[in-house]
VEXSE-920458 format. One record per residue (C-alpha): x, y, z. Coordinates in steps of 0.25 Angstrom, whole numbers, padded with zeros to 4 digits, always signed. Each point is the difference from the previous one (the first is absolute). Layout:
XYZ...
//
This chain:
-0188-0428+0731-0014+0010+0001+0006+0013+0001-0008+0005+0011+0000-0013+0007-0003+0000+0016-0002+0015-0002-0012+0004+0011-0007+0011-0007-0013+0011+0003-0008+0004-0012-0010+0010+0002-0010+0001-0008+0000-0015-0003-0012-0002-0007-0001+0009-0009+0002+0001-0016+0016+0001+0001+0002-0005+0015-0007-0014-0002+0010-0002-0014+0012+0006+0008-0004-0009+0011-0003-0013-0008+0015+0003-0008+0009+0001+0013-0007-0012+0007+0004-0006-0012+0015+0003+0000-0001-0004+0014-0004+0011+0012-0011-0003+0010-0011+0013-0002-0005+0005+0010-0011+0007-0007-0009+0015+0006-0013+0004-0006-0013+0001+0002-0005-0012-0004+0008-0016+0002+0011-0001-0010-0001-0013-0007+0014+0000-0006+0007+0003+0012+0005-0009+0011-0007+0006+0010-0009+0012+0003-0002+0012+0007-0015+0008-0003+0003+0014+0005-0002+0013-0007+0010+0010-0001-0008+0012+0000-0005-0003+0015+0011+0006+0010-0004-0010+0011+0002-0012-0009+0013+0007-0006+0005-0001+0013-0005-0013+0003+0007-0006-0010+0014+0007+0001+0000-0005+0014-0001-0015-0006+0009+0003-0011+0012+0004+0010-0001-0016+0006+0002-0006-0013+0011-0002-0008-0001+0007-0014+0011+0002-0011-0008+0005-0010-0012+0012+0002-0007+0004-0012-0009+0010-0001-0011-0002-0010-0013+0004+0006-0005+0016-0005-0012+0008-0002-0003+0009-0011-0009+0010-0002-0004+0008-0015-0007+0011+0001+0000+0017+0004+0009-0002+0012-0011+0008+0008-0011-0010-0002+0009-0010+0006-0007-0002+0014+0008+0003+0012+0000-0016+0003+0005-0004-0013+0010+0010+0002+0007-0004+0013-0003-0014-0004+0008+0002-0014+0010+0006+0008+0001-0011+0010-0002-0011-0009+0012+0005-0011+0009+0008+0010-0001-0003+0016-0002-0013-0001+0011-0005-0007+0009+0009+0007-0007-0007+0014+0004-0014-0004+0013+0003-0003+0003+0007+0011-0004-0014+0007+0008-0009-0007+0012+0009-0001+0007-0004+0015+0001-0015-0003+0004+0002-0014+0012+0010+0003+0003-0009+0012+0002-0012-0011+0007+0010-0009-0009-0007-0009-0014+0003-0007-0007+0008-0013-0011+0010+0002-0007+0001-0014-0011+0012-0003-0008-0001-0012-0002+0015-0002-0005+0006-0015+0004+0008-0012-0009+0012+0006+0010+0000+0012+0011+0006-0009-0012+0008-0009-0011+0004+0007-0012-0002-0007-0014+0012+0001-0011-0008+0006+0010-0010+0006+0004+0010+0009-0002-0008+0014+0004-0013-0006+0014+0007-0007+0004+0008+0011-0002-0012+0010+0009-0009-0011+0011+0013-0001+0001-0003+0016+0002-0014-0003+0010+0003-0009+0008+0008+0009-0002-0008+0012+0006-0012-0008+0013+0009-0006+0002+0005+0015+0000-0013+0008+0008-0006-0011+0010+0010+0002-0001-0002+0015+0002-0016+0001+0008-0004-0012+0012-0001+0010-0008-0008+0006-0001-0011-0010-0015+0002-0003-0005+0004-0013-0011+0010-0003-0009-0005-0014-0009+0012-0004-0007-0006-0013-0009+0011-0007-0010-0006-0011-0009+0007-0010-0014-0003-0002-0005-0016+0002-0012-0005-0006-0006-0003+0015-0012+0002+0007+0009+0010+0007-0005+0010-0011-0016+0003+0001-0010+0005-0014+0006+0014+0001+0015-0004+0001-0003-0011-0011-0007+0013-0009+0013+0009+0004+0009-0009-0006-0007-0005-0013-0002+0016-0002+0013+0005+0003+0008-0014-0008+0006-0004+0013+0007-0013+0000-0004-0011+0010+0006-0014+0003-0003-0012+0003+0001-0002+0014+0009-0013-0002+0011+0008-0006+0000+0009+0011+0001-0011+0010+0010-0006-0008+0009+0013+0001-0003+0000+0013+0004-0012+0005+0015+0000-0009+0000+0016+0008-0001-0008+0013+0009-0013-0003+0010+0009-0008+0002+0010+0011-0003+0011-0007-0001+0014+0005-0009+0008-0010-0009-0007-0012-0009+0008-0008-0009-0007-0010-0002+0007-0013+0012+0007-0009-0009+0012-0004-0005+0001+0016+0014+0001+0003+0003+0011-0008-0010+0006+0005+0005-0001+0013+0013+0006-0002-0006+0011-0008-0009+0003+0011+0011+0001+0009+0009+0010-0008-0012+0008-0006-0013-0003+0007-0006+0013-0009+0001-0006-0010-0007-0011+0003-0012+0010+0003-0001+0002-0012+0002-0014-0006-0013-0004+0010-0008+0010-0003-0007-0006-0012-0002-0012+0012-0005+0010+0010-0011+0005-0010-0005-0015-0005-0001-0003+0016-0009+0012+0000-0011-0006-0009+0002-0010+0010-0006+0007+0013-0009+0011-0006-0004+0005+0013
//
């Protein structure tokens, strides 16, 4: 028997580089996808074009979701931004925020109701390593995913009695089209490991089916993690020699 057989799910983000694997895997253990972007999504069931970052059609399409039935949310779509945080327009700003932090939190606040009436349903929020260790000239995108990451730890906390499961999945870098030139230079110049994005769909699909409550990707990411939690000085000064390669980035 398909492990997620029957399982009506929302996947936002839907078409992109992970969300079109992760929707192409669960479809194929069995859920119906209800896919979000901004663009169709050919590997999902069905479709809804809306973009996150707009607060009208935000609202919009909680209001749809809240007459569905949904046992699965997962929360793919993001933005990210690289670069001084103060040449970041004040529109990408608000919409990084929206897109990473707000608009998640919106859509599980509509979904929430009928699942904790069912005692029965998984919210699932694809966050990243930078939640846990924020990154310079990440800092919108990583403060946003910190949010993420906390949003997820306090709901779980909140409706575990409940019967409902809270999935935060926090991956490194994936070779997508998520990362533009600079990102790409950043990480070749500082060594930083990226993955296939297969491998992360793969992980996060087992997170989902396995009930899982927090999955980082990457042994030496997740020391880094614990490490910045216990001694975020030191950190600094590990990143410092990043800090100054990301520089010669932006010589303005």
């Amino acid at each position: 028997m398909l492990q997620l057989d029957g399982k009506a799910v929302v996947l936002t983000g839907a078409a992109g580089g992970i969300g079109s694997l992760v929707a192409a895997r669960m479809q194929a253990d069995g859920a119906h996808i209800l896919g979000i972007d901004r663009v169709p999504c050919p590997a999902c069931n069905e479709h809804i074009v809306a973009d996150l970052a707009d607060p009208q059609e935000l609202a919009w399409l909680s209001e749809q979701l809240t007459v569905r039935r949904i046992d699965i949310l997962v929360n793919v779509a993001g933005l990210q931004y690289f670069g001084a945080f103060e040449d970041q327009p004040a529109s990408a700003l608000r919409a990084g925020f929206i897109v990473n932090l707000v608009a998640p939190a919106t859509l599980i606040s509509a979904v929430l109701p009928a699942m904790r009436a069912r005692r029965s349903g998984q919210i699932v929020n694809i966050g990243s390593v930078m939640g846990s260790v924020n990154y310079p000239f990440f800092a919108a995108y990583s403060s946003a995913k910190a949010g993420l990451r906390g949003l997820s730890e306090a709901l779980r906390r909140e409706v575990t009695a409940d019967g409902l499961t809270v999935t935060y999945v926090a991956p490194r870098a994936v070779r997508t089209a998520f990362n533009n030139a600079a990102v790409n230079a950043f990480m070749v110049a500082t060594g930083m490991t990226a993955d296939d994005p297969a491998v992360v769909a793969d992980r996060i699909v087992k997170a989902i089916v396995e009930r899982r409550k927090d999955v980082s990707i990457g042994a030496r990411e997740a020391f880094f993690m614990r490490l910045n939690a216990l001694l975020p000085r030191l950190v600094d000064a590990g990143l410092a020699g990043q800090v100054a390669k990301a520089r010669r980035l932006f010589p303005s």
